[in-house]
VEXFI-496783 format. One record per residue (C-alpha): x, z, y; residue number from 0. Coordinates in nm, 4 decimals, decimal comma, padded with zeros to 6 digits. Layout:
! VEXFI-496783
- px; pz; py; resi
- X; Z; Y; NUM
...
This chain:
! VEXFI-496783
- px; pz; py; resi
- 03,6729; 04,0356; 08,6547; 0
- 03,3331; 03,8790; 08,5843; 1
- 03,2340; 03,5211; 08,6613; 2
- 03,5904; 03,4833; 08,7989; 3
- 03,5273; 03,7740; 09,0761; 4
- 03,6688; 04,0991; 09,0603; 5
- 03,4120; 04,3619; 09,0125; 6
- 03,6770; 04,6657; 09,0682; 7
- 03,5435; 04,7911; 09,3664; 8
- 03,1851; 04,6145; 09,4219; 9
- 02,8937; 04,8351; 09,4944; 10
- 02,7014; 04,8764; 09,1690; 11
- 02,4100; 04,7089; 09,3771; 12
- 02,6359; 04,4446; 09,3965; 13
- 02,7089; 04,4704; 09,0265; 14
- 02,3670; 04,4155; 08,9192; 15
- 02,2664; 04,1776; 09,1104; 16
- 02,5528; 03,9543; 09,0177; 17
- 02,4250; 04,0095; 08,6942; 18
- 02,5662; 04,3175; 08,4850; 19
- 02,3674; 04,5745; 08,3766; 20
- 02,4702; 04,9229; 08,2477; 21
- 02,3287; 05,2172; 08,0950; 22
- 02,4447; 05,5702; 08,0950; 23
- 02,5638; 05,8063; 07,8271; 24
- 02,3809; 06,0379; 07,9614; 25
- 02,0557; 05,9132; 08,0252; 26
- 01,9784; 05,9453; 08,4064; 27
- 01,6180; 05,8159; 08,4446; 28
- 01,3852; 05,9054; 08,7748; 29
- 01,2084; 06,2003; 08,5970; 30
- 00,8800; 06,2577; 08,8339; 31
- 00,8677; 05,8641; 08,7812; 32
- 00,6325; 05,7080; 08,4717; 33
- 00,8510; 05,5194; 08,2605; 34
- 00,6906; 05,1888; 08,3497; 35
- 00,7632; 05,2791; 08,6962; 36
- 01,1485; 05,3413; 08,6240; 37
- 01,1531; 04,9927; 08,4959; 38
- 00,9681; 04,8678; 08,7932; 39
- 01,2418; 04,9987; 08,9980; 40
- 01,5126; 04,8757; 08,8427; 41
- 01,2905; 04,5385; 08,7934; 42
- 01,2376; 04,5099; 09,1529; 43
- 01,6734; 04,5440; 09,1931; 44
- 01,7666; 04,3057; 08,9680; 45
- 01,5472; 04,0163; 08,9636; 46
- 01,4304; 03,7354; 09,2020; 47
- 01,0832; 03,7507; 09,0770; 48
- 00,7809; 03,8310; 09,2329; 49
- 00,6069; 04,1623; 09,2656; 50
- 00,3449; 04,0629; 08,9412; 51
- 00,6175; 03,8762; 08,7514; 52
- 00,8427; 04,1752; 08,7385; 53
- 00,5329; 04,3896; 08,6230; 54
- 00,5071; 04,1342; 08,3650; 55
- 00,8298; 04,1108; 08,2610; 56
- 00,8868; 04,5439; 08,2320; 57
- 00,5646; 04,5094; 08,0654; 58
- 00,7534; 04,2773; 07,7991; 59
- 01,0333; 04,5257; 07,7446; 60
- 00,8260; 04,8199; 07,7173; 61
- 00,6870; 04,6577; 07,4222; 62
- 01,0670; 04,5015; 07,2518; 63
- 01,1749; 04,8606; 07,3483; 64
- 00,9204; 05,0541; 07,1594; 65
- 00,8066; 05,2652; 07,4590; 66
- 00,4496; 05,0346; 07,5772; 67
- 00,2830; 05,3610; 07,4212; 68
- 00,5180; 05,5693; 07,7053; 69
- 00,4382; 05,4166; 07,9565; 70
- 00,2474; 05,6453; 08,1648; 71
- 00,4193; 05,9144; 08,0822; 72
- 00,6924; 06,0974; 08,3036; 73
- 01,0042; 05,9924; 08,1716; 74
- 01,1532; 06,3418; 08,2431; 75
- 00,9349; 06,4028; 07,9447; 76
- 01,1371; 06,1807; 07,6931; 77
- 01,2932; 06,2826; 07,3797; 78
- 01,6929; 06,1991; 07,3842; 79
- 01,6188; 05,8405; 07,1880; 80
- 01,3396; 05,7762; 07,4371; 81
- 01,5337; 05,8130; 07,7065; 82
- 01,8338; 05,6174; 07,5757; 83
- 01,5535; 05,3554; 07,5271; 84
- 01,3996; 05,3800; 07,8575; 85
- 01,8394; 05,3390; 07,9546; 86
- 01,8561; 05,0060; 07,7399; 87
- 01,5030; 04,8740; 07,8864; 88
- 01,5838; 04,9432; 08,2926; 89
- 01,9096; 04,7860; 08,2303; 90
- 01,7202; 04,4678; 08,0935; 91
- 01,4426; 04,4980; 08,3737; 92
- 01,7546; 04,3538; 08,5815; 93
- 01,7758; 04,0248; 08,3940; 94
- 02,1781; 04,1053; 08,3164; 95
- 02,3824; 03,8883; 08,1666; 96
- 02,5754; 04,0890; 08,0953; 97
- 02,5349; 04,4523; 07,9503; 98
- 02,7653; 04,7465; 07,9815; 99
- 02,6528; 05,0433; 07,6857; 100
- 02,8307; 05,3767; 07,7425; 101
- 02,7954; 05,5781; 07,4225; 102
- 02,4824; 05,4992; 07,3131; 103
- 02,4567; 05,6888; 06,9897; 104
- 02,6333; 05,9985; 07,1133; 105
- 02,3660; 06,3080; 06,9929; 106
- 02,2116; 06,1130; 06,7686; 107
- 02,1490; 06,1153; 06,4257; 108
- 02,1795; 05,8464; 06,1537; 109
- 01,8389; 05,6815; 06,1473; 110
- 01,8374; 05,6633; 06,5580; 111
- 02,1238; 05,5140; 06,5251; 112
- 02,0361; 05,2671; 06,3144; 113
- 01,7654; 05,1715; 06,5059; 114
- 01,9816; 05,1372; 06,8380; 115
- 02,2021; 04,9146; 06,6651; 116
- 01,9384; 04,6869; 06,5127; 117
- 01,7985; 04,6559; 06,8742; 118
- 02,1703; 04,6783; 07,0058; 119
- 02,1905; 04,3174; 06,7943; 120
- 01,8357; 04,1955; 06,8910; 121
- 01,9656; 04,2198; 07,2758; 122
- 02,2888; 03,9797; 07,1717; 123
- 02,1052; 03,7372; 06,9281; 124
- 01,7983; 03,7231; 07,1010; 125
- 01,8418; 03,7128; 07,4353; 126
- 02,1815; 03,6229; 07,4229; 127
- 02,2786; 03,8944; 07,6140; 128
- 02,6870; 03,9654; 07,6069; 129
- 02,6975; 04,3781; 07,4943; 130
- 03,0344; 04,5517; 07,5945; 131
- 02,9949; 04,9023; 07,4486; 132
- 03,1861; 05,2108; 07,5070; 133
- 03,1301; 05,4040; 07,1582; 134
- 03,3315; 05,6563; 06,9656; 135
- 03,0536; 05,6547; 06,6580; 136
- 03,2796; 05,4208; 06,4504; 137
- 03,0150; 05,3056; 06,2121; 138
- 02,7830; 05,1330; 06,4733; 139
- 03,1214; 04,9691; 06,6180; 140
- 03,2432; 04,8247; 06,2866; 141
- 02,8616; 04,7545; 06,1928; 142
- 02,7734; 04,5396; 06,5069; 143
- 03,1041; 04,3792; 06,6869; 144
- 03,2307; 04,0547; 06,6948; 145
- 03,5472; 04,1383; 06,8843; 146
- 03,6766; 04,5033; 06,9024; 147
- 03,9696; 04,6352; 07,1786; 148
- 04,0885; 04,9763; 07,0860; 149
- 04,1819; 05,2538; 07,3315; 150
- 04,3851; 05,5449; 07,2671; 151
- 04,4654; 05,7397; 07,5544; 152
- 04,3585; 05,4580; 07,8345; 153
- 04,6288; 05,1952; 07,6478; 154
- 04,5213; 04,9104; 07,4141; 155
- 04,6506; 04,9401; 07,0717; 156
- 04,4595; 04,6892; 06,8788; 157
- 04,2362; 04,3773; 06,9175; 158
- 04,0709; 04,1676; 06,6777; 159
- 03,7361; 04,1324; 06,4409; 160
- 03,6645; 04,4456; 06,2561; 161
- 03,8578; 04,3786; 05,9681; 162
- 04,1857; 04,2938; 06,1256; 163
- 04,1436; 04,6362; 06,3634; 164
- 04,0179; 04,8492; 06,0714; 165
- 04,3482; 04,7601; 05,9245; 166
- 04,5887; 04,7973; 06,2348; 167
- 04,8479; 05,0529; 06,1345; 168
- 04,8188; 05,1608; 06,4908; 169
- 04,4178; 05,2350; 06,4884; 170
- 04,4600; 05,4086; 06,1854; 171
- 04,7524; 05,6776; 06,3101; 172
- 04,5509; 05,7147; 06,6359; 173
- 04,2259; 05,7695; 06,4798; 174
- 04,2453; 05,8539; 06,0882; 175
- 04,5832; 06,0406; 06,1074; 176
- 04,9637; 05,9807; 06,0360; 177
- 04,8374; 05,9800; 05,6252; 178
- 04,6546; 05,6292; 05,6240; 179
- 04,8974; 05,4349; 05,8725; 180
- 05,1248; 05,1787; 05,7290; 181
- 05,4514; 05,2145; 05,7207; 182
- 05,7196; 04,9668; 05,8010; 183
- 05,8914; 05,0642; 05,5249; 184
- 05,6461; 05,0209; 05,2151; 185
């Protein structure tokens, strides 16, 4: 459910335009396309705006997203964190409130990492933005969540801040091993 309607089976044009955005974990941008161009499209989707606003506006993000200097380049041309960028900055071109991140980090090393987090954090704080990500990379999760919901096998084991899941005897069987759960018993 989102704004009290369920979003279960709505068309993902639907989706965005009631206002979720999403990005891929595999980046899927229009590759013959410029990378300003991918955001036009997705600007042109997701907003009410006018033709020059939503130039405007992608303009904006190109810039808060690091790629203004891409621009008129083929995004099929991208480097992995380029494209995951150009992901996080057509999701914004549709004005979401919220945003869906699907494994943002995966193939990346620390330092791009970092830096998707920090801007990860700018998108919450910001633009007050609500982020639901989908992430295995533990560090980023612990790192950048307020509220954490823990998945093992498609069933919720644990809920909670960081701290109290981090300590869940049940997060710490599923994912650190039988060794470093708690025991009833001592």
């Amino acid at each position: 459910r989102f704004l009290g309607r369920d979003v279960t089976r709505m068309p993902p044009m639907a989706r965005c335009l009631s206002g979720m955005g999403r990005t891929f974990q595999i980046p899927q941008p229009f590759e013959k396309l410029t990378v300003f161009e991918n955001l036009l499209v997705a600007g042109a989707f997701g907003s009410e705006r006018g033709e020059a606003d939503v130039a405007d506006r992608c303009a904006e993000i190109l810039v808060d997203t690091g790629l203004i200097d891409k621009a008129n380049m083929l995004a099929g041309s991208l480097s992995l964190l380029e494209r995951k960028r150009l992901e996080l900055a057509r999701a914004l071109a549709t004005e979401p409130k919220l945003l869906l991140l699907d494994e943002m980090v995966s193939g990346m090393n620390q330092e791009e990492t970092e830096d998707i987090a920090r801007f990860v954090l700018d998108i919450r704080d910001e633009l007050g933005i609500t982020v639901v990500m989908i992430e295995h990379e533990m560090r980023i999760v612990m790192d950048i969540s307020d509220r954490i919901h823990v998945l093992n096998f498609g069933r919720k084991i644990a809920e909670g801040d960081p701290a109290a899941v981090l300590a869940d005897p049940h997060v710490k069987r599923a994912y650190l091993g039988e060794q470093h759960a708690v025991t009833r018993h001592g």
